[in-house]
C-alpha positions in Angstrom: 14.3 117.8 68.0 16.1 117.0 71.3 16.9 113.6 71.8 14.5 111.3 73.6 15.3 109.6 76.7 14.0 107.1 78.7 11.5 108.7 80.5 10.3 110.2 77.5 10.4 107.3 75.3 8.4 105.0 78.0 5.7 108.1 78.3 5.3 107.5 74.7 4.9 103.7 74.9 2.6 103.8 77.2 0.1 106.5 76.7 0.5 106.4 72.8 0.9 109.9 71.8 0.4 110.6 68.0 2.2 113.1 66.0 1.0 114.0 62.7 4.7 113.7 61.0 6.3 110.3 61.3 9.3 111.1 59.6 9.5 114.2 61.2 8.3 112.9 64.8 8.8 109.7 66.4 5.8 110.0 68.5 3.2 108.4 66.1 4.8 104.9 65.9 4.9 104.2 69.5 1.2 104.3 69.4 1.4 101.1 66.9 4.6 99.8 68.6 2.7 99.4 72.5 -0.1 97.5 70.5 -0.6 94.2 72.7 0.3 91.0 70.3 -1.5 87.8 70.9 0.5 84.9 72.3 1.2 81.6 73.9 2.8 80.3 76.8 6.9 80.2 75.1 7.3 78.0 77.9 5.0 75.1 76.3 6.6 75.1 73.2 8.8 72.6 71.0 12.9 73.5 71.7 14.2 73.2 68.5 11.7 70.9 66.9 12.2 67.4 67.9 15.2 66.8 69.8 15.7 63.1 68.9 14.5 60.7 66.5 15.1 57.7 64.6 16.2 56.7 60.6 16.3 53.5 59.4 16.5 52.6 62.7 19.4 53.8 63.5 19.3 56.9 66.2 20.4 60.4 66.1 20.3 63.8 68.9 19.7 67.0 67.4 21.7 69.0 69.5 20.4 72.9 68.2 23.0 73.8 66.1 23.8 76.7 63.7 23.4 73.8 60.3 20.6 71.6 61.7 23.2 68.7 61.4 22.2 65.7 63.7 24.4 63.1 65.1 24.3 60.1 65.3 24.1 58.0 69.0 26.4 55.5 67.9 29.0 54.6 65.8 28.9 52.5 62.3 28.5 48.8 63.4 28.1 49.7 67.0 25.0 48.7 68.7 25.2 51.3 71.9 27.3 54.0 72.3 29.8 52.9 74.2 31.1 50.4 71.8 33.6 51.6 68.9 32.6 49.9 66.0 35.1 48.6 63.1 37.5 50.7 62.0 37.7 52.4 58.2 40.4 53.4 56.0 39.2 56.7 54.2 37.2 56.7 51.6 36.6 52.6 52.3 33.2 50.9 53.6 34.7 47.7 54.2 37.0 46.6 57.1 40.3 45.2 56.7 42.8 42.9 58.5 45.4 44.7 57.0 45.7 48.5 57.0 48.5 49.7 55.2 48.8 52.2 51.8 49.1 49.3 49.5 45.6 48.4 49.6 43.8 51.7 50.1 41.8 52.7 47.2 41.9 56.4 48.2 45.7 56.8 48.2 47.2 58.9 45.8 44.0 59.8 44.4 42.6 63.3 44.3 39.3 63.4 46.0 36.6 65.6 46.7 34.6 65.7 49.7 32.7 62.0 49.7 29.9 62.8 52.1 26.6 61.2 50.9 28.6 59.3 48.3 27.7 55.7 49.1 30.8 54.4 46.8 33.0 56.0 49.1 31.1 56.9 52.1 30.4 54.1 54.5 28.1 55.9 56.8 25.5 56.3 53.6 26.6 52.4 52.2 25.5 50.3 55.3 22.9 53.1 57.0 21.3 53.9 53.7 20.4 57.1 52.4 19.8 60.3 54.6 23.1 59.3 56.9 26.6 60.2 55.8 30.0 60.8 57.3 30.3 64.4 58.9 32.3 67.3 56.8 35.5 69.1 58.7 32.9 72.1 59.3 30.4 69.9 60.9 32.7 68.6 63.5 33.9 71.9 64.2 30.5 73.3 64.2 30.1 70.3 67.1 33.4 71.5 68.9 32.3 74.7 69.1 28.7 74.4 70.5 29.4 72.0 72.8 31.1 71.6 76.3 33.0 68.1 76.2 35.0 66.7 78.9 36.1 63.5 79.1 34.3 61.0 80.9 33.4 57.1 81.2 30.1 55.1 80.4 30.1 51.6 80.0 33.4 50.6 81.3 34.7 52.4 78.5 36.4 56.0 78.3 35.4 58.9 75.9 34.2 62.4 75.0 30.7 63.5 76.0 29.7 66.6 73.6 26.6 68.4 75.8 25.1 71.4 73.7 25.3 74.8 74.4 22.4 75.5 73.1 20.2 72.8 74.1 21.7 70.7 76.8 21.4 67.3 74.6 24.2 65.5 74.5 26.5 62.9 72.5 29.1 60.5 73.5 32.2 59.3 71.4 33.6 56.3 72.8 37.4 55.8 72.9 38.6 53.6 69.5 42.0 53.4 69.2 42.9 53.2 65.3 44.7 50.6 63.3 47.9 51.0 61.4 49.0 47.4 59.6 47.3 44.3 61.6 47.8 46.6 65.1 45.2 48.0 66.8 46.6 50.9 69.0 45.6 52.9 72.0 41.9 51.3 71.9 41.0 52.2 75.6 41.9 55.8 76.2 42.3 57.6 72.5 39.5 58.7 70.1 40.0 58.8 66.2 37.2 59.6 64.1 37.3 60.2 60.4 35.2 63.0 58.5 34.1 63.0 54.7 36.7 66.0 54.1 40.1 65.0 52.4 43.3 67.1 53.2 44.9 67.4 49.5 47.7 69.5 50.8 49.2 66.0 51.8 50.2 64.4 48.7 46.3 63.6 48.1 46.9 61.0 51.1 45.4 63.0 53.8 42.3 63.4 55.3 40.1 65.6 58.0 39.8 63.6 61.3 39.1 64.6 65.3 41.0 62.7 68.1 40.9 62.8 71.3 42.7 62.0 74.8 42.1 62.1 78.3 43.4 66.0 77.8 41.9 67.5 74.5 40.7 66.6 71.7 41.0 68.6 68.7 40.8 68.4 64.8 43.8 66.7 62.7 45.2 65.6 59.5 45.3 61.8 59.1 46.9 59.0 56.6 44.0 57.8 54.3 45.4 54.3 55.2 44.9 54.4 58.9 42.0 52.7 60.2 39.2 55.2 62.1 36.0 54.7 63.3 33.0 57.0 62.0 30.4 58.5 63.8 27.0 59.3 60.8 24.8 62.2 60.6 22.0 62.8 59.2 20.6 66.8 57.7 17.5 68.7 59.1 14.6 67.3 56.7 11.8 69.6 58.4 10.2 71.3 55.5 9.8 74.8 56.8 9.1 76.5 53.5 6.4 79.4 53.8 3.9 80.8 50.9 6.0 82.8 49.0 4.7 85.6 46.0 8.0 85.7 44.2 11.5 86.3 44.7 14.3 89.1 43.6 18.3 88.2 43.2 17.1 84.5 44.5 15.5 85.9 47.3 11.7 85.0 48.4 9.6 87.8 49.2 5.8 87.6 50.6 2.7 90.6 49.7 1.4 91.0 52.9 -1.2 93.6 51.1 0.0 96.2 53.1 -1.1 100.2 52.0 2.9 101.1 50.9 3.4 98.3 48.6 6.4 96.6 50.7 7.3 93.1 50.3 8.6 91.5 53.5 11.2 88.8 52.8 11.1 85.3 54.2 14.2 85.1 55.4 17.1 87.3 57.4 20.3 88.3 56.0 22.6 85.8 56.0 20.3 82.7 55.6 18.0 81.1 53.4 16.3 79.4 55.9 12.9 80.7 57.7 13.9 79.1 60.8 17.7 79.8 61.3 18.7 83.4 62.2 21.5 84.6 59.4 23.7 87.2 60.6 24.0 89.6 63.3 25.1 93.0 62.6 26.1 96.1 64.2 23.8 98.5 63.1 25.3 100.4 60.0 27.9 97.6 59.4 27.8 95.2 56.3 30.0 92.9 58.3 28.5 90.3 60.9 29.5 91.3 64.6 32.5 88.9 64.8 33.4 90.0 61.2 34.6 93.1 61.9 34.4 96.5 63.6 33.2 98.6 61.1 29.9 100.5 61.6 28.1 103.6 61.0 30.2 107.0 62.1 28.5 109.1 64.8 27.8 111.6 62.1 25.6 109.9 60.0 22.8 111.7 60.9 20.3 110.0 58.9 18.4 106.9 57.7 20.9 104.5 56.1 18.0 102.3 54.2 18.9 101.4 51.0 22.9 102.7 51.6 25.2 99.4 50.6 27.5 101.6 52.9 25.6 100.9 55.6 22.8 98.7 54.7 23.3 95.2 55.1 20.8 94.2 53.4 21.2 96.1 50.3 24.8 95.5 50.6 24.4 91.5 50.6 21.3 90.9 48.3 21.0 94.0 46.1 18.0 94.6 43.6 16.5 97.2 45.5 16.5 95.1 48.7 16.9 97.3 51.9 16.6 97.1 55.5 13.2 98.2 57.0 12.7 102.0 58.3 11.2 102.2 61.6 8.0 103.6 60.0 7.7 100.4 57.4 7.6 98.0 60.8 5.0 100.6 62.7 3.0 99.4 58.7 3.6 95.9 59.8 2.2 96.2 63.3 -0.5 98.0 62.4 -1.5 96.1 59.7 -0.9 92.3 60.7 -1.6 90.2 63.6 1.5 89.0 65.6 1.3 85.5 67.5 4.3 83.9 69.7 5.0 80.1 68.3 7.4 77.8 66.6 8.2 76.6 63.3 10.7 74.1 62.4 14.0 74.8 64.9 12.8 77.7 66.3 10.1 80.2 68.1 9.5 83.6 67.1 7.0 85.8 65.8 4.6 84.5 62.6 3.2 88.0 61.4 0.0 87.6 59.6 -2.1 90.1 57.0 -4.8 91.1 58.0 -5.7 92.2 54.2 -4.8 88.5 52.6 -3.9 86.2 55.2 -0.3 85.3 53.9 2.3 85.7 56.7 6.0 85.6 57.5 8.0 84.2 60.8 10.4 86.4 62.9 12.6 84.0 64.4 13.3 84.8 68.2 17.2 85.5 67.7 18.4 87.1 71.0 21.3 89.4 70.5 25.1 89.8 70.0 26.8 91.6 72.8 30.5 91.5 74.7 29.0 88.8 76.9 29.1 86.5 73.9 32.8 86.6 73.2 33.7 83.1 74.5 31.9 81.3 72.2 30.4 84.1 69.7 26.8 82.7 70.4 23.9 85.2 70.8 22.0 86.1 74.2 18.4 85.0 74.8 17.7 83.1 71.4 14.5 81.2 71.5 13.4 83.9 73.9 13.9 87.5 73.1 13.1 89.0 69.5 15.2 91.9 68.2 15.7 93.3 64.6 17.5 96.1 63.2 15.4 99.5 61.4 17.3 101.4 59.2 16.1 104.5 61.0 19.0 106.5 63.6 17.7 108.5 66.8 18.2 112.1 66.0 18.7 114.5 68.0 22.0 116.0 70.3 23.3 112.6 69.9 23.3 110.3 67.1 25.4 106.9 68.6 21.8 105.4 69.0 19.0 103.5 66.2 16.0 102.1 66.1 15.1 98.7 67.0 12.2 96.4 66.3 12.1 94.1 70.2 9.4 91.6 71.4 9.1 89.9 74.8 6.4 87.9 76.7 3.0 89.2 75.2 4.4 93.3 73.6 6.3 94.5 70.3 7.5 97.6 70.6 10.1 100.0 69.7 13.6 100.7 71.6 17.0 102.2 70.9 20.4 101.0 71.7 23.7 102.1 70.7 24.7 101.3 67.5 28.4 99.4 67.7 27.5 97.5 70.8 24.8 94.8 70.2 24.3 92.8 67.3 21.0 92.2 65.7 19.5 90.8 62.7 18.1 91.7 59.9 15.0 91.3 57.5 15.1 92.7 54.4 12.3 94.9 52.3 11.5 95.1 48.6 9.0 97.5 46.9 
């Protein structure tokens, strides 16, 4: 069969031209795939979920990030967040006069990570439970999906962290730190402890961020030194969906559909309904920043169930697999599709019209070269696009399947295969 182009595949969408042979011919799915989905405004809905908040009554921003992690608005013992607070030895919720390693309690002592752990963690022993000291990854996580620049509010000087993603923002006053009785640099320098130790230094080290009127950037410092701490607090939303049963730890949902498929709850990558996983090339088993391995221009064929290919059956196994083109034409013909949001994000929530159970598509956006300076996807929150397992045959094979939704249609489109990124949702039978 000769490949399709544009033209042909747009006739197709729009007039709904049925073939008797979907494996064979590609024209009987468009007939399902131009099938109007109902929806709401996108405009109208929640960004995120709440964007702020309070816990025992101490503030926090949720500024859309990858973990759900929420930071705090102000430091421990700070009352706005301009002011620094009192300054910590790691691994130590009490401040000190003196700070030196004679009276540390952490020095020389192997430690593990003391997030959470109110013996050591003075974010969860004077804020109570639910707030804790962030982890390295967390403040890189911050670093990296945020602009910062250095500004000044309240008479004093410090960072302001403004999301990428969703244009909240944090600010981390200047502090100065304390070595001995001497409080240094309080006016113009930033020193923050996290919950991570560094045990590469003689067990006296820990993960901290600092910061100037130049950069700021993560470090290593003495345990002994005195830092101030910023809390944060997790993502408590329960976003947990009806599930039927789950295979290799993974949830799956019986939609009742005619094959037999079980959908699964979440996309490779994450075990979260509401976060996206990871995006892949199509025919790679690597996430796009992962690597640059993807399916050869002569694989002339569906890759479902491949591990070679198939992320899906490459990550969770047990007979999971990506979905063919034709088991999504199944879905849309046999479910109901409505645009809204649950927990951190808006997507698709794909309802049985045989039973009633459903599962939610988050809206992920894509992967492309435009992402490269700070790896995040294109049009998340807005643009719904998932990977089939299914190639576009024909004179050329460098193009696949995908499943896309925008404004109030779902359809079907192709793109080339090593150039966007795209999630995943896995199938069982």
């Amino acid at each position: 069969m000769k490949k399709l182009n544009f033209f042909m595949l747009a006739l197709f969408l729009v007039t709904g031209l049925v073939s008797v042979n979907a494996q064979k011919q590609q024209g009987s799915i468009f007939s399902i795939a131009r099938k109007q989905v109902k929806t709401t405004t996108i405009a109208t809905m929640v960004e995120y979920g709440p964007t702020t908040g309070t816990l025992n009554g101490h503030d926090w921003v949720d500024l859309g990030l990858p973990s759900g992690t929420r930071w705090a608005t102000c430091n421990v013992d700070a009352t706005t967040p301009e002011k620094p607070g009192k300054h910590y030895s790691w691994g130590e919720t009490v401040a000190k006069s003196q700070y030196v390693a004679g009276n540390t309690k952490t020095y020389n002592k192997k430690m593990d990570d003391i997030a959470g752990n109110a013996t050591y963690d003075v974010a969860t022993q004077k804020w109570g439970k639910g707030w804790r000291m962030p982890t390295e990854m967390e403040l890189r996580e911050l670093l990296n999906y945020c602009h910062d620049k250095y500004v000044q509010k309240g008479g004093r000087w410090g960072r302001e962290f403004t999301s990428i993603k969703n244009k909240k923002s944090i600010f981390l006053p200047a502090t100065g730190s304390r070595d001995g009785a001497k409080l240094e640099e309080a006016n113009g320098c930033g020193l923050y402890w996290t919950s991570t130790p560094h045990t590469d230094n003689f067990n006296n080290g820990a993960h901290m961020y600092t910061f100037g009127a130049a950069n700021g950037e993560p470090s290593i410092g003495e345990r002994y030194t005195g830092f101030a701490v910023r809390p944060v607090t997790d993502y408590d939303v329960n976003t947990d969906i009806p599930s039927d049963g789950q295979t290799n730890g993974h949830k799956w949902v019986d939609l009742g559909l005619p094959s037999g498929l079980k959908w699964a709850t979440c996309n490779v990558g994450s075990d979260a309904i509401d976060q996206d996983g990871g995006y892949y090339r199509w025919g790679a088993t690597t996430t796009y920043y992962d690597g640059k391995k993807y399916a050869k221009d002569d694989v002339q064929r569906d890759i479902t169930g491949d591990a070679h290919y198939d992320a899906a059956a490459a990550h969770w196994g047990g007979g999971w697999h990506m979905p063919t083109v034709q088991d999504f034409a199944e879905l849309m013909e046999h479910c109901t599709w409505q645009w809204t949001n649950i927990g951190r994000r808006k997507g698709l929530k794909v309802t049985s019209k045989h039973n009633g159970k459903y599962i939610f598509l988050p809206a992920s956006g894509a992967m492309n070269y435009t992402c490269d300076a700070y790896r995040l996807p294109n049009d998340v929150n807005k643009w719904l696009k998932y990977w089939t397992s299914s190639d576009l045959p024909g004179q050329s094979t460098s193009e696949a399947y995908y499943l896309s939704a925008f404004e109030d249609h779902v359809y079907f489109s192709t793109n080339v295969r090593g150039s966007y990124g795209y999630c995943i949702r896995p199938v069982i039978k």
